[in-house]
Each structure stands twice: as C-alpha cells, then as structure tokens.
N, C-alpha and C positions, 0 to 999 in steps of 0.2 A: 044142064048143070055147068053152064058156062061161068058163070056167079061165082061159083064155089070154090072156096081153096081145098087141096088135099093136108093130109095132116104133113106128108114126107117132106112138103114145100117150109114148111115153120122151120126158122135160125135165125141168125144172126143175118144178114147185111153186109156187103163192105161196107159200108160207112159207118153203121157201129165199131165196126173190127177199125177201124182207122182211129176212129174217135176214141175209142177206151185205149189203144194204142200210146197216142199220142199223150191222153190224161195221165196215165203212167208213169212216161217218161217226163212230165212236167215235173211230177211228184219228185220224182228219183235223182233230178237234178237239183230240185231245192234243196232237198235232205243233204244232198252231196255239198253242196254251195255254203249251206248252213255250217257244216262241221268241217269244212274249210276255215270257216271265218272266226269257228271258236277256238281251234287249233291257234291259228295264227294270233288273237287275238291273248291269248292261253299263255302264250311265249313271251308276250310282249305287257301282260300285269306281271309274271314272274318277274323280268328283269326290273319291273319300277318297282317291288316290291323288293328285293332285292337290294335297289340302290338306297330305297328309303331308309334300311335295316340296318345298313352299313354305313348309311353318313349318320345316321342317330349314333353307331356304338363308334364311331371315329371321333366324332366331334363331344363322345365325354371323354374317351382318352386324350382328347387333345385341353381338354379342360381338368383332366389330370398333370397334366406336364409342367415343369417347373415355368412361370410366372417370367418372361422374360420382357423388361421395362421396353416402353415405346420411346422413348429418349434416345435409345441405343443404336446403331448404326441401321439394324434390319430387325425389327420382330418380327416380321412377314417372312423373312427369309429362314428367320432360325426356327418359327412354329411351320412352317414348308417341309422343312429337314426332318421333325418328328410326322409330320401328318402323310405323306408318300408314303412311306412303309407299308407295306401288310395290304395295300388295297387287293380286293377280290382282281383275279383273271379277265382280264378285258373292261378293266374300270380305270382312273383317273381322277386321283384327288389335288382339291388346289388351293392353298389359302387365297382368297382373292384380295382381301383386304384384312390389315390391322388398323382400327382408329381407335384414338385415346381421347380422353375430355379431359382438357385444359382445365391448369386450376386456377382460371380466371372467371368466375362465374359470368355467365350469358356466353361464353363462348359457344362457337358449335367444335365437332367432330372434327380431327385435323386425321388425315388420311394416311396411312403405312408409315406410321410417327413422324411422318415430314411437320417442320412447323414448330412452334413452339408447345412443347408438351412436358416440362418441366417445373416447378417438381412433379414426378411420374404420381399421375392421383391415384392410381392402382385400379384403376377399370380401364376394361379395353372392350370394343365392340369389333366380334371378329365374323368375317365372312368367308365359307367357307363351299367350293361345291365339287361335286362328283360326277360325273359322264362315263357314259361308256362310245368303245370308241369306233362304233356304228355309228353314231352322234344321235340315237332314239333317245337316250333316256339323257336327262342334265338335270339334276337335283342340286339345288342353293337353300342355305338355313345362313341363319346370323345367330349368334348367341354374346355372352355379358361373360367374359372373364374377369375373376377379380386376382389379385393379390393377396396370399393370404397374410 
C-alpha cells in the first residue's frame, strides 16, 4: 500500500495557500487604486464644473452691465471693476480683452480700445476668463456685447 494516499493527507499545499494569497491581495489593491482615482478624479470634474457654471452666470451679468464705449480711456478696466466681484472662494476672474470693430469696413479687431475705434460702432468682442488658484482649472469664453 505504498501507492496509496490516506484520506488525512488531502489539503491544501503551501503553494496554493501562497498563490490564492497573493491573488487576493492583487484584487484588494486594484479595488483600493480604483477608488483612489475616482475620488481624486471626483474633486477635480467638481471644480471644472464649478468653474464652467460660474464664468457662464458672470459673463451674463457682465452682459448686463451698462454698455461702456471702447473709445474711452479703459473698457477693460471699468468691465474689470464690475466682473471681480462675487467670484466663488478660491477663483479668479479676469477681463482679458475688450475689442471693438472699427467703423471702417474691412477693418479688423482693434484690441482694449487702443486704435482707432471711433465712432464707437456699439459691439465689442469681450474675452473673459476664470482660474482657480491651484492653477488646475483655467476656463476662457469670448462673447458679442452690444450697446443697447
């Protein structure tokens, strides 16, 4: 009966016991890795969503505000002065540019009313953007302000 195994001998192996082991802990780390990355990943759509929400509702109140001609010393500076206010906690809003179209036809864009821009044709092409000040998120839009 040299042949024969006893039933008492039947288990497991170390090397199963290693290997189901180690399969385990492969598992438990991905899961772990995973929900790390959605976390983080989590935090960082909030803030651009976030930023998107708030340059859309900045930039109609900034297209509510009184109309101020590009001829003038500064539009940039005085649509500046309305557009800072009110930003969310750890954001940055910035007019980047005011350009005006000349009422010279075929002109182009003359840039933060420098230039000839006179008579004021009553449209202005405004750039405007918002960061926060991790420097992750930087949102820029352009829009058509008219005169009413």
């Amino acid at each position: 009966m040299r042949g024969q195994r006893r039933s008492c001998d039947s288990g497991e192996t170390l090397l199963e016991v290693v290997l189901s082991v180690l399969f385990v802990g492969l598992v438990v780390t991905t899961l772990v890795g995973g929900l790390g990355t959605a976390v983080t990943l989590g935090g960082s759509h909030r803030e651009l969503t976030t930023a998107d929400v708030e340059l859309k509702s900045a930039v109609e109140t900034l297209k509510g505000r009184t109309y101020v001609a590009t001829g003038s010393t500064s539009a940039r500076t005085a649509y500046q002065a309305s557009f800072v206010a009110g930003a969310p906690t750890g954001f940055a809003r910035t007019v980047t540019s005011v350009q005006c179209i000349p009422a010279t036809a075929g002109s182009s864009f003359n840039v933060n009313g420098a230039g000839s821009c006179t008579p004021d044709t009553g449209l202005q092409l405004i750039t405007v953007t918002l960061s926060n000040t991790g420097g992750s998120v930087f949102e820029t839009t352009t829009f058509i302000k008219r005169r009413p």
